[in-house]
C-alpha positions as CSV (number, residue, x, y, z in Angstrom):
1,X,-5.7,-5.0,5.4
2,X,-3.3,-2.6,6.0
3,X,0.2,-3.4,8.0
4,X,3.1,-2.1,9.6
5,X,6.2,-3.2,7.9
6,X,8.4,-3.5,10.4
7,X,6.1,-5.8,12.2
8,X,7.3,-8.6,9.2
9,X,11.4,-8.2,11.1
10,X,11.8,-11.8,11.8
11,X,8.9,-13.5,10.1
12,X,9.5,-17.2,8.3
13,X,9.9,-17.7,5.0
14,X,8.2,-20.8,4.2
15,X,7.8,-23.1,0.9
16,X,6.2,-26.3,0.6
17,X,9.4,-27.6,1.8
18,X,10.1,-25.8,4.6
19,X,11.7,-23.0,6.2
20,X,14.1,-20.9,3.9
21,X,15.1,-18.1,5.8
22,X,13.4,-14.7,7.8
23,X,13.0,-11.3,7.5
24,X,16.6,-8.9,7.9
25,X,14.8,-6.4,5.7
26,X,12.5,-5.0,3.8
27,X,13.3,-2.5,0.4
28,X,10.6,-0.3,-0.7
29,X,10.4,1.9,-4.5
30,X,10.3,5.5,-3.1
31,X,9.1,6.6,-6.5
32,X,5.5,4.9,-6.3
33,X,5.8,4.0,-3.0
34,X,5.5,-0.2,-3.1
35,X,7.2,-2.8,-1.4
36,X,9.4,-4.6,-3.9
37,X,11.8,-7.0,-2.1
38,X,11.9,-9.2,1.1
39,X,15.5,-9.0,2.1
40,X,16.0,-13.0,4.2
41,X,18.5,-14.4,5.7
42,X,18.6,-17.7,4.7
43,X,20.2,-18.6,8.0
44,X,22.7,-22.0,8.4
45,X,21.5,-23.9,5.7
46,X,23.3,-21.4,2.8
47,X,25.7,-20.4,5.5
48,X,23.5,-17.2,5.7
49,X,23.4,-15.5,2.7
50,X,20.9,-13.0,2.2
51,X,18.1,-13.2,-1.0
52,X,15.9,-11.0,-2.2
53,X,12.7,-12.1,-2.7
54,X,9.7,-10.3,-4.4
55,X,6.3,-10.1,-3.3
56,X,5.0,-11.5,-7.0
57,X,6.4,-14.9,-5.3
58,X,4.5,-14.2,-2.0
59,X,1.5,-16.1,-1.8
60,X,0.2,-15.0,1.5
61,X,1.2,-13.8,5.1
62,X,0.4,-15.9,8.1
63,X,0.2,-12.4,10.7
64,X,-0.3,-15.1,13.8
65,X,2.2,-17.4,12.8
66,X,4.7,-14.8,12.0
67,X,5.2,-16.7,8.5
68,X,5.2,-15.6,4.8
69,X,4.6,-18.1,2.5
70,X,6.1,-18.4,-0.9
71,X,6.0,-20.3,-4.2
72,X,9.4,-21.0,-4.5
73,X,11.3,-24.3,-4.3
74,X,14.7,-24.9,-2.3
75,X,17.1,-25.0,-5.1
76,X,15.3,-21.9,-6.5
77,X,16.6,-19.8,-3.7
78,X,19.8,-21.8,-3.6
79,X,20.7,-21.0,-7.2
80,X,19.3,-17.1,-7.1
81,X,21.4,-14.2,-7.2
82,X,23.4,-13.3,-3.5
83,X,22.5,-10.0,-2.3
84,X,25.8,-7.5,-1.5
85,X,24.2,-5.4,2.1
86,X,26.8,-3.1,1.7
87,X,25.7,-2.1,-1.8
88,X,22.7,-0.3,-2.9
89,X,20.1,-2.2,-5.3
90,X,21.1,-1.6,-8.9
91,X,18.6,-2.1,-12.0
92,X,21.1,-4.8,-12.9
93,X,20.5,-6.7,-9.9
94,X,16.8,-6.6,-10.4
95,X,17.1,-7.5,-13.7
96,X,19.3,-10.5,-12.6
97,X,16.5,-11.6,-9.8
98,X,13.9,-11.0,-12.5
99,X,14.9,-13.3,-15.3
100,X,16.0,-15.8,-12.5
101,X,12.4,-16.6,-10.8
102,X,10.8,-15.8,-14.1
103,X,9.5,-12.3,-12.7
104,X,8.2,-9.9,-15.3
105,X,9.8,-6.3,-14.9
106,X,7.8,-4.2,-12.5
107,X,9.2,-0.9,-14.4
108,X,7.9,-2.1,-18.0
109,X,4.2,-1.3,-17.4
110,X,1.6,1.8,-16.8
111,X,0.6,0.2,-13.3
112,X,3.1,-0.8,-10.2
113,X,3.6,-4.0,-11.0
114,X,4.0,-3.2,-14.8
115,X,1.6,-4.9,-16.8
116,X,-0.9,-5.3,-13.6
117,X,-1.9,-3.5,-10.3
118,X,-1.2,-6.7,-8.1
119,X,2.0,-9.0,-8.0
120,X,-0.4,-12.0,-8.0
121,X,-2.4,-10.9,-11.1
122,X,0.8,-12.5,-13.4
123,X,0.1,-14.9,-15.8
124,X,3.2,-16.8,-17.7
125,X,1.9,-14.9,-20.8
126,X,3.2,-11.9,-19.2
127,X,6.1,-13.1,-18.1
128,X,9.0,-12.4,-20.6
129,X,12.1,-11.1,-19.2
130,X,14.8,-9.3,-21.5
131,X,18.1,-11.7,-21.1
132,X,20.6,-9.7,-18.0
133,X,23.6,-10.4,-20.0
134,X,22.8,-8.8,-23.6
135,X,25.8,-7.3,-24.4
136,X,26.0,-3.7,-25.2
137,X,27.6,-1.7,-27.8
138,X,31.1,-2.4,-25.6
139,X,31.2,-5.7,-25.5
140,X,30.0,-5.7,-21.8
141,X,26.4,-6.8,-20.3
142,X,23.9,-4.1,-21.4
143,X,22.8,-2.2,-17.9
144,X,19.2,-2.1,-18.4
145,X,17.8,1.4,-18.0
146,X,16.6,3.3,-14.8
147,X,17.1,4.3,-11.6
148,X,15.5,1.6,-9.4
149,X,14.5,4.4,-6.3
150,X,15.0,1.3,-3.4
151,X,15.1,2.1,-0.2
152,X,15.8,0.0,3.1
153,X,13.6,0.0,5.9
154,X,15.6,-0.3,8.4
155,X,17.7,2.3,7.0
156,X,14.7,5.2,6.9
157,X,13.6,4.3,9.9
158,X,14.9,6.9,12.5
159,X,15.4,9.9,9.6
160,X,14.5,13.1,10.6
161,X,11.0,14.7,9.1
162,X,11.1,18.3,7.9
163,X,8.2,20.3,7.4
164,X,8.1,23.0,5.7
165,X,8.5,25.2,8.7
166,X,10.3,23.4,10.8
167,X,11.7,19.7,12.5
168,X,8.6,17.7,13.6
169,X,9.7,13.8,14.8
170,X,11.3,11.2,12.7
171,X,10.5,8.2,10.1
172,X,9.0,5.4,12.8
173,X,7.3,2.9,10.6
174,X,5.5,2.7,7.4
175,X,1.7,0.7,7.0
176,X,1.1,-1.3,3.8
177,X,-1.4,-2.9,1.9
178,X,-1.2,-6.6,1.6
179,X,-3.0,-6.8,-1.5
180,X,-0.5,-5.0,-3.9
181,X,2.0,-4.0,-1.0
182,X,1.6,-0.8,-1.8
183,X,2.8,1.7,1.6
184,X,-0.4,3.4,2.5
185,X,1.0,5.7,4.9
186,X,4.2,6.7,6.5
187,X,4.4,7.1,10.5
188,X,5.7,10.1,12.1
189,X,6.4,10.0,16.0
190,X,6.2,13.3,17.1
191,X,7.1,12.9,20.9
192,X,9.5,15.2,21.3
193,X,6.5,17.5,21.0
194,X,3.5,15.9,22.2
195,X,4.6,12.6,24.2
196,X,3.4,9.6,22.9
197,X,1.7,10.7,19.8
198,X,2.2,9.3,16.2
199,X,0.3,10.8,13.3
200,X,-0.1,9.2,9.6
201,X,1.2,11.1,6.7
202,X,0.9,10.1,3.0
203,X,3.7,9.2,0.9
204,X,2.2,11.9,-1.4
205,X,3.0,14.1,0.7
206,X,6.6,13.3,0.7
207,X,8.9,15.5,-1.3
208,X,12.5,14.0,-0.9
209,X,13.8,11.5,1.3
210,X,17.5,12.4,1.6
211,X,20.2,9.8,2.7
212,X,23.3,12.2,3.1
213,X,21.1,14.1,5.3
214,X,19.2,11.2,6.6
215,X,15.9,13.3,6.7
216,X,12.3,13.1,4.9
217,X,11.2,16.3,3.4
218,X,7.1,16.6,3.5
219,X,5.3,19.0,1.9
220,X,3.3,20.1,5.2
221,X,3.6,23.0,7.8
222,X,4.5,22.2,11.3
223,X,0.7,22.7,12.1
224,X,-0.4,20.6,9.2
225,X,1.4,17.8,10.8
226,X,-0.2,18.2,14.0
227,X,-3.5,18.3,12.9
228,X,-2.4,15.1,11.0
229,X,-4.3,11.5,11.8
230,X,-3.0,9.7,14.8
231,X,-1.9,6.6,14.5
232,X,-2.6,3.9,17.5
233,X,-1.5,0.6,17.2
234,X,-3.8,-0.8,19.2
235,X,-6.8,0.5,17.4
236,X,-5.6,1.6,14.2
237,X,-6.3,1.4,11.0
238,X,-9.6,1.3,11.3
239,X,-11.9,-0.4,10.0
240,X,-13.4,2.7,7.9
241,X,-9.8,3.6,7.6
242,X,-9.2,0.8,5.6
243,X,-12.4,0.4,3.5
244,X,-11.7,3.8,2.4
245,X,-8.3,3.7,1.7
246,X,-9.3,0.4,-0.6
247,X,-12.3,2.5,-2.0
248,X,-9.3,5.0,-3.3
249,X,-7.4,2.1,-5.0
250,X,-10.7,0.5,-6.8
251,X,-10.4,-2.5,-4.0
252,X,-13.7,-2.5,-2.6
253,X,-17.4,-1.6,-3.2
254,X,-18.8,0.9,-1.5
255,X,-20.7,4.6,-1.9
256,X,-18.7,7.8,-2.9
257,X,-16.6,9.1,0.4
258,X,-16.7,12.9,1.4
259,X,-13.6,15.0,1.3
260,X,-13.7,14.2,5.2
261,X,-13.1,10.6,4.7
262,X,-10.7,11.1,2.1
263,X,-7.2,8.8,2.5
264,X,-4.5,10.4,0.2
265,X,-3.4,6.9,-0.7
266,X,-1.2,5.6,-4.1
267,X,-3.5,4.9,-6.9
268,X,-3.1,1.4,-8.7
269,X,-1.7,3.4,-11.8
270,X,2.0,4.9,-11.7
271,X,1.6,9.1,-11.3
């Protein structure tokens, strides 16, 4: 099924021993365009520091209860790495979350996950993390390689869109997959041109997303955004909408779609 993202603010982080934390954010790869951390607040019992916790560990999401559960332990989360809100997330930190809960690295791989389209198609074969603190050729911890592309939710939502041609609405939520978490779509609210309307645009479509400027660049006209899909929460995605968009990513079985029901949605394989 396909989700909005910031429909998970708030949710419970649950593990067979409880509650852990909820929601404060969400940081998504702007690169490939996949949800890669749950940002939680652990709340009083770690005085409220805030994790990072990766989807592989997700095991699934309870929509009615408002709960994501997890296959982590207590002292797992206790022990993991603290998370800095004031800093961007480096590859270091990554790495350092990685090797802790065993993760293999999402950016060693030909698919989003690295060595497999889905965070919960990992086996412990495949799970064998470089050590963080290698030194380097200094003497210091070797910084592994790459520019990690993370964004915040909460901080893209409310940037500006530009078309090509002109301003049209701003950044008002993003709908995932909650397969691989890959973001299907991002939604645009357009009111300040038609009044109430929302339309669905691809990430594909997405040329920059700029946070000096705190804009979103899209390769589309103006008009091309209008004519856009809307997006009704109430009664969207449909249930067409998502077969097809599933059909795109090898996800379901069904006949060849036309052009017309085409979904420009992210492959399973890295572009």
């Amino acid at each position: 099924m396909l989700h909005s993202l910031k429909a998970l603010d708030g949710f419970a982080i649950m593990t067979s021993e409880g509650l852990i934390g909820k929601v404060k954010d969400i940081y998504f790869d702007d690169h490939q365009w996949v949800v890669r951390y749950l940002e939680v607040n652990t709340g009083g019992w770690l005085s409220g520091r805030h994790v990072l916790i990766s989807p592989v560990s997700v095991l699934g999401v309870d929509w009615n209860r408002q709960e994501v559960m997890v296959r982590l332990s207590r002292a797992q989360v206790k022990d993991s790495p603290g998370r800095d809100t004031a800093m961007p997330v480096s590859r270091q930190e990554e790495a350092l979350i990685a090797n802790h809960y065993s993760y293999p690295y999402y950016w060693s791989g030909p698919y989003i996950w690295g060595a497999t389209a889905m965070p919960m198609m990992v086996s412990p074969a495949m799970i064998n993390p470089l050590p963080a603190e290698e030194p380097g050729n200094d003497g210091h911890p070797a910084q592994p390689d790459g520019d990690p592309h993370l964004r915040s939710k909460d901080e893209v939502v409310g940037y500006r869109i530009e078309a090509s041609d002109d301003q049209i609405g701003h950044v008002e939520d993003f709908l995932f997959d909650d397969r691989d978490w890959s973001i299907s779509h991002m939604i645009v609210d357009t009111r300040n041109w038609w009044p109430g309307k929302q339309v669905l645009i691809s990430p594909r479509r997405i040329r920059q997303v700029d946070w000096a400027e705190r804009r979103v660049v899209v390769g589309l006209s103006r008009a091309e955004v209008e004519q856009s899909a809307e997006y009704q929460e109430k009664h969207s995605p449909s249930a067409r909408y998502d077969e097809v968009y599933r059909h795109a990513k090898g996800f379901s079985e069904m006949p060849p779609f036309t052009p017309a029901d085409a979904v420009a949605g992210q492959g399973s394989r890295r572009p």
